[in-house]
N, C-alpha and C positions, 0 to 999 in steps of 0.2 A: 561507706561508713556504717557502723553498726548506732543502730536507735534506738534505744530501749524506752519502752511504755512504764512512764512514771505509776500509773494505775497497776498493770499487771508484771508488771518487771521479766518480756517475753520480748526476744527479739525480734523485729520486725524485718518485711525481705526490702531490701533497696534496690530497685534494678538496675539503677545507675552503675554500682559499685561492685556490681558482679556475684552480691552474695547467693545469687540463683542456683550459679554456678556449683557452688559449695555445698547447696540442699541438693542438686540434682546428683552429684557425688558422694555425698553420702546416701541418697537413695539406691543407686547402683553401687554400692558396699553391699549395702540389704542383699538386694536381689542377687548378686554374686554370690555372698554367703545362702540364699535358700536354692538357687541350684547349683551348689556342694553337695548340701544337706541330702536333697534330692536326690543324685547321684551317687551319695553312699546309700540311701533306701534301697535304690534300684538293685544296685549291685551285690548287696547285702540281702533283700529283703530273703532270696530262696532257704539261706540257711538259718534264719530267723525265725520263718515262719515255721520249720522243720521243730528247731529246737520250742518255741513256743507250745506247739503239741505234742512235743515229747513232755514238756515242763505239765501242762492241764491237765494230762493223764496219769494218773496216782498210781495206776497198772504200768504204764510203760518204762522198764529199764533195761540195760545192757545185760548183757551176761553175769559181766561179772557182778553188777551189781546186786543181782537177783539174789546169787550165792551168797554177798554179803550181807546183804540185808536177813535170810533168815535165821542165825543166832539169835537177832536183835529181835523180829516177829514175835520168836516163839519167847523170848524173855519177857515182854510185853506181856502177854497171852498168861503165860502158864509160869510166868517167876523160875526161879533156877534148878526147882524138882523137874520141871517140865522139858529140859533142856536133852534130847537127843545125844548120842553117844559122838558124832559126826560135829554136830553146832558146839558142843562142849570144846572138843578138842580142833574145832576152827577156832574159836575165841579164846582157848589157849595157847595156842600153838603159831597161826598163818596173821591175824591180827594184828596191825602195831597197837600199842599199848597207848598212845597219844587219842588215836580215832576211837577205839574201844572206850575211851574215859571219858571222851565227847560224849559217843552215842548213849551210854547209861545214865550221864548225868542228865542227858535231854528225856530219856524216857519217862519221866516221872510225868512231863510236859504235853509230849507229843507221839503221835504215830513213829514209826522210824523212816514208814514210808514219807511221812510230812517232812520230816527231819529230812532226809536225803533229799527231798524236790528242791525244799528252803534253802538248805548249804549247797547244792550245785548253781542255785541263782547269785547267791553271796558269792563264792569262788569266782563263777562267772564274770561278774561284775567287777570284784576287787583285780581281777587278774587285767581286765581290760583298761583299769583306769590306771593301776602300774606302768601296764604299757603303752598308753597314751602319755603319761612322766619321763618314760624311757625314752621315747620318740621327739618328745617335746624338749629334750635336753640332748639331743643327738641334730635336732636340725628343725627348731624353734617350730611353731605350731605346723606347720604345715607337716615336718616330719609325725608329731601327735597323731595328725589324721590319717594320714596314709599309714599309721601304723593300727589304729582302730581298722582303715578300710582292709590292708590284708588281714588280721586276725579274726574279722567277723565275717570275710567271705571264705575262708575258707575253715569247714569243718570241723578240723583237727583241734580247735579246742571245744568245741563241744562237745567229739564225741569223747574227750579223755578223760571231763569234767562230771560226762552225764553219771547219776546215780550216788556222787560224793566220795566214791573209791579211795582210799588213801592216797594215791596217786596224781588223785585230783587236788592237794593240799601243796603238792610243786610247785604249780602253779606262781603263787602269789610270793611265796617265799625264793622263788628263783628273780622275781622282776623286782621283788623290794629290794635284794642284795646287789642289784642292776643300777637299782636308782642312786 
């Protein structure tokens, strides 16, 4: 039987009635669920820690992202006199109009280099929790997780993401149209 304390209104253990039982089962839920948790660190942690010091270092991008980012550098810098004959005709020409309209409107704010570290953590993040919804409605939590645990072991959305690349905006927009 369950007792409850007129003073603090907190259920007491009766060990007659087996409610041990029920504390000691939900204590091993706990411990189940932290070595999950555990077990996706483990497994997870190598390309984690990868992308964490790709993310700390304001110098480090992909290729292409180098390339894109300097239109946006030299806009920053030197306003639209200052724009090279090359970055003129990248930001007219090879640019989607959608990412270009981002990056200007953020410039007033920020670095481009801040801007591109900030939106690959956002991409990052939003794309992961889409496909933890996708997973999650495909084969209730457990599918969630195991679809967290492949996406985050292995690289390929890191490196698609890294730098903010147009490309990287797939992303989120392919797993919402999923959900």
């Amino acid at each position: 039987m369950h007792e409850t304390g007129p003073e603090t209104g907190l259920e007491t253990v009766n060990l007659e009635t087996g409610n041990l039982e029920k504390r000691w089962a939900r204590w091993f839920g706990w411990l189940g669920w932290l070595v999950v948790v555990g077990g996706v660190l483990v497994v997870c942690w190598p390309v984690w820690h990868v992308y964490l010091d790709v993310l700390g270092n304001p110098y480090v991008f992909n290729n292409d992202a180098a390339q894109f980012l300097t239109p946006f550098v030299q806009l920053k810098r030197f306003g639209v006199a200052g724009l090279d004959r090359a970055s003129h005709h990248y930001l007219q020409v090879f640019l989607p109009t959608g990412v270009q309209g981002l990056y200007k409107a953020l410039l007033g704010v920020a670095d481009p280099m801040l801007i591109s570290q900030i939106l690959q953590l956002l991409l990052y993040t939003v794309s992961i929790a889409l496909l933890v919804l996708c997973g999650h409605r495909l084969a209730g939590k457990w599918g969630g997780l195991s679809a967290v645990i492949m996406a985050s072991a292995y690289p390929f959305w890191v490196v698609k993401i890294t730098g903010s690349y147009p490309r990287a905006f797939a992303f989120p927009f392919i797993l919402a149209g999923l959900v």
